[in-house]
C-alpha positions in Angstrom: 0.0 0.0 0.0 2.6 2.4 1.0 4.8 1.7 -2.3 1.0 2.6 -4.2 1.2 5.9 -3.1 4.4 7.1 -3.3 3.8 5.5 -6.7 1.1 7.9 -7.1 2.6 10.7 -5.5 5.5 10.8 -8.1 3.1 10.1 -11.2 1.3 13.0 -9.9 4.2 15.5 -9.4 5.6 14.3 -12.8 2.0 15.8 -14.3 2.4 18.9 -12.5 6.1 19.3 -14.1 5.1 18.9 -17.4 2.2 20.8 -17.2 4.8 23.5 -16.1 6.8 22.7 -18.9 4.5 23.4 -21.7 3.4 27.0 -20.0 6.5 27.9 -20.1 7.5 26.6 -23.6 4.3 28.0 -24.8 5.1 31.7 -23.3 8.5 31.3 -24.5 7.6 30.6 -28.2 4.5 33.6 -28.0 7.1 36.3 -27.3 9.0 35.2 -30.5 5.5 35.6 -32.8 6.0 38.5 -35.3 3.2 41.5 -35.2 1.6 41.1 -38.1 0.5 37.7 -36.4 -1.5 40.0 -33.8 -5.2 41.4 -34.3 -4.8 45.4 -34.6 -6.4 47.2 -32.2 -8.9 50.1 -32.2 -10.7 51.3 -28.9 -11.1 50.2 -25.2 -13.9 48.0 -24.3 -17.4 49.4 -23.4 -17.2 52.6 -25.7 -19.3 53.6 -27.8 -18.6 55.5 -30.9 -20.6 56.7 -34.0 -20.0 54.6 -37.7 -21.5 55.1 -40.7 -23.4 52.2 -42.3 -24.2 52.4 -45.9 -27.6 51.5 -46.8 -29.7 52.0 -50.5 -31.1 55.4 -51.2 -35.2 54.9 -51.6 -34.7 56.0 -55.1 -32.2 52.8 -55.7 -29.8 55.6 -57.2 -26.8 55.6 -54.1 -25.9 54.4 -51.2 -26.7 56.8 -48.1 -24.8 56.9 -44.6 -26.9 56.2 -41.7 -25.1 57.3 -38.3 -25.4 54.9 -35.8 -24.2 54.7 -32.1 -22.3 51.3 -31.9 -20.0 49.4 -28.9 -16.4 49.8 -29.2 -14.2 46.8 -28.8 -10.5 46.9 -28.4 -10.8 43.9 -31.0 -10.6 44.9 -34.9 -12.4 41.2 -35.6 -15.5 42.3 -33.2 -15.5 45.5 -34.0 -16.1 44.5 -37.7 -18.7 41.9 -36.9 -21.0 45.2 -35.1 -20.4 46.7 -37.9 -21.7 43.8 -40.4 -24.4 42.7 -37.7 -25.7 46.3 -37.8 -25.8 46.3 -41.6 -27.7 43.0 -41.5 -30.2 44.5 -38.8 -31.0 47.1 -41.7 -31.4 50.8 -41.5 -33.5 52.7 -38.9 -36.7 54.3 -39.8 -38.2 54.2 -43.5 -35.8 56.7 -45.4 -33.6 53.8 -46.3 -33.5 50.1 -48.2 -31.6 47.4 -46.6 -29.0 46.3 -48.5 -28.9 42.4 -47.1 -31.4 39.9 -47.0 -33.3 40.2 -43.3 -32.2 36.4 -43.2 -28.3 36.6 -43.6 -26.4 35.8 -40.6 -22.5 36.7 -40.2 -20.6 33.2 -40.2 -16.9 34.6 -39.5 -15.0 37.9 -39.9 -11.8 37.9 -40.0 -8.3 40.4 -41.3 -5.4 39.1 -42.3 -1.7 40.6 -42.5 -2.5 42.7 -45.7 -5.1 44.7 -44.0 -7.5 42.5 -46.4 -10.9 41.6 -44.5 -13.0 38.5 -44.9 -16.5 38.7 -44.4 -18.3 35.4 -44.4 -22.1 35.0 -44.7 -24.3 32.6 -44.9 -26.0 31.2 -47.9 -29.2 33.5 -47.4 -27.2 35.9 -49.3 -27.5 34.3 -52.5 -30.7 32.5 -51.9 -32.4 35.6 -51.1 -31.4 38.8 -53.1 -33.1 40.7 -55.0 -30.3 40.1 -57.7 -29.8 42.6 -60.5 -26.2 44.9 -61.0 -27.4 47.6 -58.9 -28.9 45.5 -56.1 -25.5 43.1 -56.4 -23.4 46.4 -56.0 -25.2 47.9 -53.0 -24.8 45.1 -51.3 -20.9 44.1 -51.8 -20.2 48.6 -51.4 -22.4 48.4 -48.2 -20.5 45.9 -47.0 -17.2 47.2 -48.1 -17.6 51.0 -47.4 -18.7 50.6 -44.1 -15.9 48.4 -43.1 -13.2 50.2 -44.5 -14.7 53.7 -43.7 -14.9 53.0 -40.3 -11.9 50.9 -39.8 -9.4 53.0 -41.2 -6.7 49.4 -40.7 -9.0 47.3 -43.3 -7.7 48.2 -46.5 -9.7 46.1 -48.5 -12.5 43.7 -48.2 -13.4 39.7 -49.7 -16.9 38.5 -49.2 -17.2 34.5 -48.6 -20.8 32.5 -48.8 -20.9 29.5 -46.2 -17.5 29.6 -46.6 -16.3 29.8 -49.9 -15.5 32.2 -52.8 -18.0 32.2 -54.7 -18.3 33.9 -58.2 -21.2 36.2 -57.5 -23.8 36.5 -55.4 -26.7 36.1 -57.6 -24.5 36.0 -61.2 -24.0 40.0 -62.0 -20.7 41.1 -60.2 -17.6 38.9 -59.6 -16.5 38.4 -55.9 -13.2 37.0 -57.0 -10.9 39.7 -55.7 -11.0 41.8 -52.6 -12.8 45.4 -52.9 -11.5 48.8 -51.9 -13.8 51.4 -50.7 -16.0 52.9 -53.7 -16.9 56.6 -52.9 -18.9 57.1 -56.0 -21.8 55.4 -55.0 -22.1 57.3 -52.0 -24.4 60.6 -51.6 
């Protein structure tokens, strides 16, 4: 019995070492990571600051900036998914069209090292537009302007469906390559 436990006790502290170990080697091996491997950073938690989500004129002829009080977060990635979850909530009151599908959900959001963000939706996106040029190109520029307007880190932007690229969202503009903010469609 007695050679049981001490059997025990020394499996146990050997545990604890390694346990130790891989903290420590884990730590170590963070401090070497470069900085482009680390989200940027915008604002301190629990503030609130004023965007500008773009949402279609009632005339269908521009997009239109809608000023809107939104949490901070001192995380670019959740900062961008407000801003994307407050496009997909649509605009407030009836002077402007929603530009997404009531339906569409946010799936990820991510930015990589080029300043290039990935939105992700969900499938709704496709499923459920309107489709036409105009209607394709509100929705990718009200996606894009108020990302990149209001972030001023995200330098361009790729939209993903469940996933993937995709070639359009309902066949009229391509999604292959990121977009960069397009100020002629705003009035």
């Amino acid at each position: 019995m007695k050679h049981l436990l001490l059997y025990l006790a020394a499996v146990f502290f050997l545990v604890i070492i390694v346990i130790v170990a891989m903290r420590v080697f884990v730590n170590m091996s963070d401090r070497g990571a470069k900085s482009d491997n680390r989200p940027l950073v915008l604002k301190t938690p629990l503030e609130k600051t004023s965007v500008h989500l773009y949402f279609g004129a009632r005339d269908n002829s521009f997009l239109i900036a809608e000023k809107r009080d939104v949490p901070c977060s001192d995380n670019i990635f959740l900062f961008g998914e407000t801003i994307i979850n407050e496009l997909i909530q649509g605009p407030v009151g009836g002077r402007l069209m929603r530009t997404l599908p009531p339906d569409v959900f946010l799936r990820a959001f991510y930015v990589t090292g080029d300043h290039t963000a990935f939105a992700d939706l969900s499938g709704e996106l496709g499923e459920n537009h309107p489709g036409g040029v105009k209607a394709e190109l509100f929705t990718i520029y009200s996606i894009v302007n108020s990302l990149i307007l209001n972030i001023p880190e995200i330098k361009s932007v790729k939209i993903l469906i469940k996933g993937v690229e995709t070639l359009t969202i309902a066949g009229h503009v391509s999604l292959e390559a990121p977009f960069k903010a397009d100020m002629l469609l705003i009035r």
